[in-house]
C-alpha positions as CSV (number, residue, x, y, z in Angstrom):
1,X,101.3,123.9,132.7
2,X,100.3,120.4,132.0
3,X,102.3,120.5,128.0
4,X,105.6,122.6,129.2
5,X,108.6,120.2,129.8
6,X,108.8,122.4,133.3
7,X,105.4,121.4,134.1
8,X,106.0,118.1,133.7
9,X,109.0,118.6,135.5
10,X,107.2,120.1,138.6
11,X,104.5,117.1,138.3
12,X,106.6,114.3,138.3
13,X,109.1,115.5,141.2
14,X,105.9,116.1,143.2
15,X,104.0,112.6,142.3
16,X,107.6,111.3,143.4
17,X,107.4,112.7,146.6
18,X,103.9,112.0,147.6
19,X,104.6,108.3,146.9
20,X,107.7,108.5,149.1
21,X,106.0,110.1,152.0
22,X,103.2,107.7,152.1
23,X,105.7,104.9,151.3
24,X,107.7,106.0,154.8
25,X,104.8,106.8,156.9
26,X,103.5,103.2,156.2
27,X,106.3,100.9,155.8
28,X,108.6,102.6,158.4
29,X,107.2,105.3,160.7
30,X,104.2,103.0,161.7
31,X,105.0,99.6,160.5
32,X,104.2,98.2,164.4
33,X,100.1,98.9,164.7
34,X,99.9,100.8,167.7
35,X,97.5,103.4,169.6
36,X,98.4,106.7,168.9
37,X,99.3,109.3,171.7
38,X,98.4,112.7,171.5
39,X,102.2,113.6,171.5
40,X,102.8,111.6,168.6
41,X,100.0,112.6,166.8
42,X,101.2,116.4,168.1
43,X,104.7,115.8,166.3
44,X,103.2,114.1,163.3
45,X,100.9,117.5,163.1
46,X,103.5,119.5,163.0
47,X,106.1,117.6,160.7
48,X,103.0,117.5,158.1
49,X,102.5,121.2,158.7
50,X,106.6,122.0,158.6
51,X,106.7,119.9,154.7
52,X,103.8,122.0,153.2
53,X,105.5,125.2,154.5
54,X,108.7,123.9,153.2
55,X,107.2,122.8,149.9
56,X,105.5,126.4,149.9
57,X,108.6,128.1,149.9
58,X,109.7,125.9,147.0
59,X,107.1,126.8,145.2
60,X,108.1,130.7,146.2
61,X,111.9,130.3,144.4
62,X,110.2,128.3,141.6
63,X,107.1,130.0,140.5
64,X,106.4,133.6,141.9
65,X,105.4,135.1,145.0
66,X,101.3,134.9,143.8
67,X,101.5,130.9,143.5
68,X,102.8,130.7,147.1
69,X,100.0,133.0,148.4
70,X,97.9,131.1,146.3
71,X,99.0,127.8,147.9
72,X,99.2,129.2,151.3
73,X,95.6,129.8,150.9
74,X,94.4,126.9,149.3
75,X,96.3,124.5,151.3
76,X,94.9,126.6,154.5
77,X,91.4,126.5,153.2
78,X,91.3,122.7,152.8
79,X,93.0,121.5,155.6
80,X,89.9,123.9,157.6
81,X,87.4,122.0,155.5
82,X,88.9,118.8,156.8
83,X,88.1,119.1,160.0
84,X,84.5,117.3,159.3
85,X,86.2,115.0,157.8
86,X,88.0,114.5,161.4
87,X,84.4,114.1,162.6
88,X,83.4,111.4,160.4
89,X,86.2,109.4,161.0
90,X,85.8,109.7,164.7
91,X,82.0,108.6,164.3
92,X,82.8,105.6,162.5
93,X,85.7,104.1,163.9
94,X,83.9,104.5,166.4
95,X,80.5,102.7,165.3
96,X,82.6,99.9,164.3
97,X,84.4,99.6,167.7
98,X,88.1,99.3,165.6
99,X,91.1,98.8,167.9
100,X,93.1,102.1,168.2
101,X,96.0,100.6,167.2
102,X,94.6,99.5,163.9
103,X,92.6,102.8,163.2
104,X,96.0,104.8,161.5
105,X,95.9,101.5,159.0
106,X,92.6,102.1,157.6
107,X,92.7,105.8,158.2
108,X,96.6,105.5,155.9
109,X,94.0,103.4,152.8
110,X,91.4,106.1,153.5
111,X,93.4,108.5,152.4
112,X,95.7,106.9,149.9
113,X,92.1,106.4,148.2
114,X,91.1,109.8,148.7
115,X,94.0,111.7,147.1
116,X,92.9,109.2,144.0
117,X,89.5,110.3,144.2
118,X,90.5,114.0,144.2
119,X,93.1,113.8,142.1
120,X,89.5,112.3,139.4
121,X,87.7,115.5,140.8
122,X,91.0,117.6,139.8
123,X,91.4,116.9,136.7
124,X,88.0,116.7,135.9
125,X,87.5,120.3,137.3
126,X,90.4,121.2,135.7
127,X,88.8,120.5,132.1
128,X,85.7,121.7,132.6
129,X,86.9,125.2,133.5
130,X,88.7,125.3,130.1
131,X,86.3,124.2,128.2
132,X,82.9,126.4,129.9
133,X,84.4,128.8,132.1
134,X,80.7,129.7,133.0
135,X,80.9,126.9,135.0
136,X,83.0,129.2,137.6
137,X,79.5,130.3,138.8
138,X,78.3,127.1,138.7
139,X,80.8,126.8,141.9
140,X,80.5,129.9,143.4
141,X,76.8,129.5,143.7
142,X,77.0,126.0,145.2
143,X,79.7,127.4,147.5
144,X,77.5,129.9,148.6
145,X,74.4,127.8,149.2
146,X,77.2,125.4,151.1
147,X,78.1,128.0,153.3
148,X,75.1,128.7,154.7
149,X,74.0,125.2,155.2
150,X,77.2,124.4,156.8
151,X,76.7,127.1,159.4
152,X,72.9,126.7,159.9
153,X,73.3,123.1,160.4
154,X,72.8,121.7,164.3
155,X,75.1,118.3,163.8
156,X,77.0,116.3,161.2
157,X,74.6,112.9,160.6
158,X,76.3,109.9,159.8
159,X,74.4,106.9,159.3
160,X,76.7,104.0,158.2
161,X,73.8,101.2,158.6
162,X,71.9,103.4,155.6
163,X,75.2,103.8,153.1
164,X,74.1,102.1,150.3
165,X,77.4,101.1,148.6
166,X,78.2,99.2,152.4
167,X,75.0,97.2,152.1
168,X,76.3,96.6,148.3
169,X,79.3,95.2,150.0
170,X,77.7,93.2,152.7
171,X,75.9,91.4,149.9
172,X,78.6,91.4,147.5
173,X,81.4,89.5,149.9
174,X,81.1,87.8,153.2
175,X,82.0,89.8,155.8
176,X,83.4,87.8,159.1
177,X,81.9,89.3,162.8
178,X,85.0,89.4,164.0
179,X,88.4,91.8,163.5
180,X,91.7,89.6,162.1
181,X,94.2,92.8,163.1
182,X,94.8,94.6,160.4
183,X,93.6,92.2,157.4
184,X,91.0,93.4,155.3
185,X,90.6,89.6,153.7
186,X,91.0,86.4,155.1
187,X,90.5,83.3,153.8
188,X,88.6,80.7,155.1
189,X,87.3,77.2,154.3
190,X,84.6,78.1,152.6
191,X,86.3,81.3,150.7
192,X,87.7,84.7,150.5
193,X,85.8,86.7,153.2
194,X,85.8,90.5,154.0
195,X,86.6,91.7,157.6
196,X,85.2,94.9,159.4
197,X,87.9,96.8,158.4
198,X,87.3,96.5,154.7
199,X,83.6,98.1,155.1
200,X,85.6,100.9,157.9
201,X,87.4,101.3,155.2
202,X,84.5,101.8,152.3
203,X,82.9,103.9,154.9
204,X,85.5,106.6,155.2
205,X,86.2,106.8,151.1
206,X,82.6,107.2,150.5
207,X,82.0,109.7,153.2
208,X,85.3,111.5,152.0
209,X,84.1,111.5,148.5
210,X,80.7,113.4,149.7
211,X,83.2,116.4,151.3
212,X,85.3,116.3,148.2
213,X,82.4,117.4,146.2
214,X,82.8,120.7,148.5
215,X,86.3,121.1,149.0
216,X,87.4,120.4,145.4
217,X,85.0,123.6,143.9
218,X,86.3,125.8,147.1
219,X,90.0,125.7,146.1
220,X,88.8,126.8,142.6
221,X,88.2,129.8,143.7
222,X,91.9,130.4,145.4
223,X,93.5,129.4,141.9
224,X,92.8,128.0,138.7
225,X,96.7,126.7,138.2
226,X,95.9,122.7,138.1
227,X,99.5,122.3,139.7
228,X,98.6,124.6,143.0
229,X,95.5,123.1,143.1
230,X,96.6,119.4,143.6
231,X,99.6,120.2,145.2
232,X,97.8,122.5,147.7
233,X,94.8,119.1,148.2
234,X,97.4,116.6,148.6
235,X,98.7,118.0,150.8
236,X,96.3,119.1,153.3
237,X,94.9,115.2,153.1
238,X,98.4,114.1,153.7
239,X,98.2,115.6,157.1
240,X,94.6,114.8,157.5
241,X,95.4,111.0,159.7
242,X,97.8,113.4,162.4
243,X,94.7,116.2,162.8
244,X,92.3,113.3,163.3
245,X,95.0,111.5,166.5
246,X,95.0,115.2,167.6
247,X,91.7,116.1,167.6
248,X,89.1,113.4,167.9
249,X,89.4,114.1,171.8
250,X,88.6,117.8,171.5
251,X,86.5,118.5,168.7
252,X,83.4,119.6,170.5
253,X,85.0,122.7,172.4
254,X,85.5,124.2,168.6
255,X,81.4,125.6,168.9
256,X,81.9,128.0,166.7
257,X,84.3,126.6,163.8
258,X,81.0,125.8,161.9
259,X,80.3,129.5,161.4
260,X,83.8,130.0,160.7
261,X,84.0,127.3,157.7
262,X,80.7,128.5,156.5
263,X,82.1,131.7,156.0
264,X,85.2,130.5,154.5
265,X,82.9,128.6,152.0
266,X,80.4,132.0,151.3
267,X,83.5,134.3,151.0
268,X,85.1,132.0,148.5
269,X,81.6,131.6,146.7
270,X,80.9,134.8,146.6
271,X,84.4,135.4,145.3
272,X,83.9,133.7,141.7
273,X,80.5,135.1,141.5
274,X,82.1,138.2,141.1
275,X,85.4,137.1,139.4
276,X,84.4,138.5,136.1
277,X,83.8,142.3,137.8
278,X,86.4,141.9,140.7
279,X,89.7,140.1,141.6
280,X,90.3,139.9,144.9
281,X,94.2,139.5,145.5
282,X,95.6,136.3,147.1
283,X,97.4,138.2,150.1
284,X,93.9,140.0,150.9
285,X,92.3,136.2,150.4
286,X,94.9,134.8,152.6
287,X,94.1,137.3,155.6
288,X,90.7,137.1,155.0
289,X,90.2,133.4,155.5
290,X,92.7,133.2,158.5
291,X,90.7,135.7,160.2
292,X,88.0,134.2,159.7
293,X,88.9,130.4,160.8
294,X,91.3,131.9,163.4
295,X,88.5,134.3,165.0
296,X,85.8,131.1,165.1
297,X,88.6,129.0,166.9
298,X,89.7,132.1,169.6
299,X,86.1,132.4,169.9
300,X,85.0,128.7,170.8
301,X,87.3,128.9,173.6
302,X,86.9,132.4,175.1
303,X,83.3,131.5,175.1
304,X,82.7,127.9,175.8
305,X,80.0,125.7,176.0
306,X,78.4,125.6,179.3
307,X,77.5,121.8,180.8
C-alpha cells in the first residue's frame, strides 16, 4: 500500500488532516488556557469519537467492508489501552502540581510527540513483519505474558523522581522552581532555563513511550495493513487529551477494567500465536473485544468498591 499512487493518495490526505486537526484544536479551539469542565471535555469526547466513526465509514466506501471492521477494532482496542495512559497523566500532573488551565498545553505536546513516536514504532513494526514474519509470535507471546501481568497487577507505579531521562534533564538545563504559564523556556540573566512544564512534559512522552511498546504489537494482531494500523493509532491518541478531562475524576470506580484489558491483550496474543492454524474474522474480533471491555466496565459499576 505504501508504492500504489492510491496509497499514497490515502496517506497524504490522512497526514493532511491530522495536521489540521491538531493545528485547530491548538491554535483555535483552546488558544485561551483554561480549566477544563467535564462538559467540555464530554463534547470534545464525543466530537473525537464522531470523526473516527466518520473516518471509518470512509474507509468502508474506499477500501472494503474487512478494513473498516479492522479499524473499528483496532481503533477500539487502543483507545481501551489508553486508559492507563489517562492514569499516568493524572499522576503526574498531579505530582507536579500544574495549573489546570495549563495541563491541555502539555497534555496537546504530549501527544503531538507521541503520534511521532508511534508513528517510529509503525513503521518499524511494519518492516520487521515483512522481512521475519516469525516475529508475529514474537508479539503474540509478549501480548500474552502482558495480559496476565496487566490483570494480576494491584496498581500502576509511577515514580517520576526515579525516571532517568528527567534527571538527565535536570542536569542537562536549569530548570526554574517556579511555573511561567504556559512557557516551557524562559530566558533569564544568566541563560536559557527550563520550566516545570518542560520535565511534565518529558515525563508523559517517556511514560507514553513505555505503553506504546504494548499497544503498538496489540493492533498487529487486528491487521497487518500499515495504513489501518496508523490510521486506527492516531486516532485513538487524538482523542486521548478529551478521555483524560473526562475521566481523571472517575477512574477508580472502573475496578474491573484491568481484567478486562488484560483479556483484550491475551485474546489478541493468543490470536497471532495461532494465526498460522486459525484466522479469526474481524467481525467475531470486534464482538469479542467489546464484550469483553464493555462486560469489565458494566461490571465495575453493578459491583462497586465498598468504602
Amino acid at each position: 500500500m505504501f508504492g500504489s499512487a492510491e496509497g499514497a493518495g490515502f496517506w497524504i490526505g490522512f497526514l493532511t488532516l491530522v495536521l489540521l486537526l491538531l493545528a485547530v484544536d491548538l491554535y483555535w479551539f483552546h488558544r485561551r488556557p483554561h480549566a477544563i469542565s467535564v462538559r467540555e471535555a464530554l463534547w470534545s469526547v464525543g466530537f473525537w469519537v464522531a470523526l473516527a466513526a466518520a473516518f471509518n465509514v470512509y474507509v468502508y466506501f474506499q477500501l472494503g467492508t474487512k478494513s473498516a471492521l479492522e479499524f473499528a477494532t483496532g481503533y477500539l482496542v487502543e483507545y481501551a489501552l489508553s486508559f492507563d495512559n489517562v492514569f499516568i497523566f493524572l499522576v503526574v500532573l498531579r505530582y507536579f502540581q500544574v495549573e489546570p488551565r495549563y495541563q491541555h498545553r502539555v497534555l496537546f505536546y504530549g501527544i503531538l510527540g507521541a503520534i511521532i513516536l508511534r508513528g517510529i514504532f509503525i513503521v518499524t513494526g511494519t518492516a520487521l513483519i515483512a522481512r521475519f514474519h516469525w516475529i508475529i509470535y514474537v508479539f503474540g507471546a509478549f501480548l500474552v505474558f502482558t495480559g496476565i501481568k496487566v490483570a494480576l497487577q494491584s496498581e500502576i507505579g509511577v515514580h517520576p523522581e526515579q525516571n532517568p531521562i528527567l534527571r538527565w534533564l535536570r542536569r542537562a538545563i536549569p530548570i526554574t522552581k517556579e511555573y511561567h504559564g504556559s512557557k516551557f523556556f524562559v530566558r533569564r540573566p544568566e541563560g536559557l532555563s527550563a520550566t516545570p512544564l518542560l520535565a511534565v512534559l518529558v515525563m508523559i512522552e517517556t511514560t507514553d513511550l513505555v505503553f506504546a511498546v504494548d499497544s503498538i504489537p496489540a493492533i498487529y494482531g487486528v491487521t497487518r495493513d500499515p495504513f489501518i494500523v496508523a490510521s486506527s493509532n492516531i486516532f485513538a491518541i487524538l482523542g486521548l487529551r478529551a478521555l483524560f478531562f473526562l475521566l481523571a475524576g472517575i477512574m477508580v470506580k472502573f475496578r474491573f477494567l484491568k481484567y478486562g484489558l488484560g483479556a483484550v491483550l491475551l485474546f489478541i496474543g493468543a490470536k497471532m500465536l495461532v494465526s498460522w492454524y486459525l484466522e479469526i474474522p474481524v467481525a467475531l474480533s470486534l464482538g469479542i473485544v467489546i464484550l469483553l471491555l464493555g462486560g469489565s466496565i458494566g461490571l465495575s459499576f453493578l459491583l462497586p468498591e465498598k468504602k
